[in-house]
C-alpha positions as CSV (number, residue, x, y, z in Angstrom):
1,X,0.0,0.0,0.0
2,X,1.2,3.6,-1.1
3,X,0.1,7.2,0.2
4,X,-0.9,9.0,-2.9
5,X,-2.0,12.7,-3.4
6,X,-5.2,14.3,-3.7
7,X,-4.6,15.1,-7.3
8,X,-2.8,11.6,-8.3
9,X,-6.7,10.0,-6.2
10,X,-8.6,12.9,-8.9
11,X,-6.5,11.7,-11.7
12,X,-6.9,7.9,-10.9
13,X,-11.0,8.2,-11.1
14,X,-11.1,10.1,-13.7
15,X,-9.9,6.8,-15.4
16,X,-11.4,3.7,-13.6
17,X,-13.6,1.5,-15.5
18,X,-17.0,3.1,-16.1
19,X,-18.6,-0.3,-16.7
20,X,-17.5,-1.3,-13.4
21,X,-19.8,-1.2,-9.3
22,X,-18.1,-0.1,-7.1
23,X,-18.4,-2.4,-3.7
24,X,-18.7,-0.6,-0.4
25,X,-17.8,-3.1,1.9
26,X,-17.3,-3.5,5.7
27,X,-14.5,-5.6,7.0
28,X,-14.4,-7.1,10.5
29,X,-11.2,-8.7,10.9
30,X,-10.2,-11.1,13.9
31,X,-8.4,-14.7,14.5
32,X,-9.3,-18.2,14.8
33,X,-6.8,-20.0,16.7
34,X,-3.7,-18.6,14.6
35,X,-5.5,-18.2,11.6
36,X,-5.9,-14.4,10.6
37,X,-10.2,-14.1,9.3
38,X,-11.7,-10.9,7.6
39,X,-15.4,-11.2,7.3
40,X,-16.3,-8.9,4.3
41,X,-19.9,-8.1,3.6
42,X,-20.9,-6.2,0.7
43,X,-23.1,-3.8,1.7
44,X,-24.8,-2.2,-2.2
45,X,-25.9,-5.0,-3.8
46,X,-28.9,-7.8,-3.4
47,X,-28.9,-9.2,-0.3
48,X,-25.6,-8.0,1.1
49,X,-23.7,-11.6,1.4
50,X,-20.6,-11.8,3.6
51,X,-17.5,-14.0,2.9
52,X,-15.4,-14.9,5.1
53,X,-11.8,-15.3,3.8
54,X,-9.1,-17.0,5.9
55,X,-5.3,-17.1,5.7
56,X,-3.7,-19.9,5.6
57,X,-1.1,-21.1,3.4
58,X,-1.3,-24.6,2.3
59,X,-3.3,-25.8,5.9
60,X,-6.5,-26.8,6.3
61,X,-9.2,-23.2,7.6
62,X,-9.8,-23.6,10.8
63,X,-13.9,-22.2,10.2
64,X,-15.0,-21.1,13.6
65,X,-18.1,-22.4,15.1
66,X,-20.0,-19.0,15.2
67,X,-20.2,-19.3,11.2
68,X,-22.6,-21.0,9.6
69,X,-20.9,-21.8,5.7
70,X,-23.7,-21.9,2.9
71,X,-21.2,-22.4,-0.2
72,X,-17.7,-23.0,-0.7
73,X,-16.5,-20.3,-3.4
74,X,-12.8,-20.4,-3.3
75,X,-11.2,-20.1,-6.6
76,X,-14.6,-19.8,-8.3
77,X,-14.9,-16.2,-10.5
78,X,-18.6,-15.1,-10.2
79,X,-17.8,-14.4,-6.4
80,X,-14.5,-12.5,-6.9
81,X,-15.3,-8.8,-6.3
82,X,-14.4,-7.7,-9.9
83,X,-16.8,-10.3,-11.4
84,X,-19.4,-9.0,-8.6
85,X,-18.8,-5.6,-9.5
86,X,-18.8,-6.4,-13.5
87,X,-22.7,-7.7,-13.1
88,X,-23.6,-5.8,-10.2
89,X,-24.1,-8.7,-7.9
90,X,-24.6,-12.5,-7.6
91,X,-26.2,-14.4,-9.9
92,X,-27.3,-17.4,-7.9
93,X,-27.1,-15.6,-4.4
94,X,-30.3,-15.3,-2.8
């Protein structure tokens, strides 16, 4: 991450992707065992799902019991946040 100017931020969207949603989205970051979490929820679009997204190298997630896991969506593209934004939500999320 980089500190940029007030006019570099102008300049930068005056040129991002028209065709593209911005997400607003609110984090809440915390730790399962020694696993760092981030629970992101997507706050502007249909039904404002959450993901949780763990770090943890080539181990196993440790999901914590307070979180109930509807669909695995790891390494599948219609949940990564540019597809999301492309479309302007989730097709199959209800």
């Amino acid at each position: 991450m980089r500190i940029i100017s007030h006019k570099d931020y102008l300049e930068y969207i005056k040129g991002h992707d028209q065709l593209l949603m911005p997400l607003k989205k609110i984090r809440q970051q915390f730790f399962c065992e020694t696993q760092p979490c981030t629970l992101e929820t997507i706050t502007n679009i249909p039904g404002q799902p959450t993901f949780l997204r763990v770090e943890t190298g080539n181990q196993k997630p440790i999901i914590p019991s307070f979180i109930d896991v509807i669909k695995e969506v790891t390494f599948k593209q219609d949940y990564s946040s540019y597809e999301i934004s492309r479309v302007g939500g989730i097709s199959d999320y209800k």
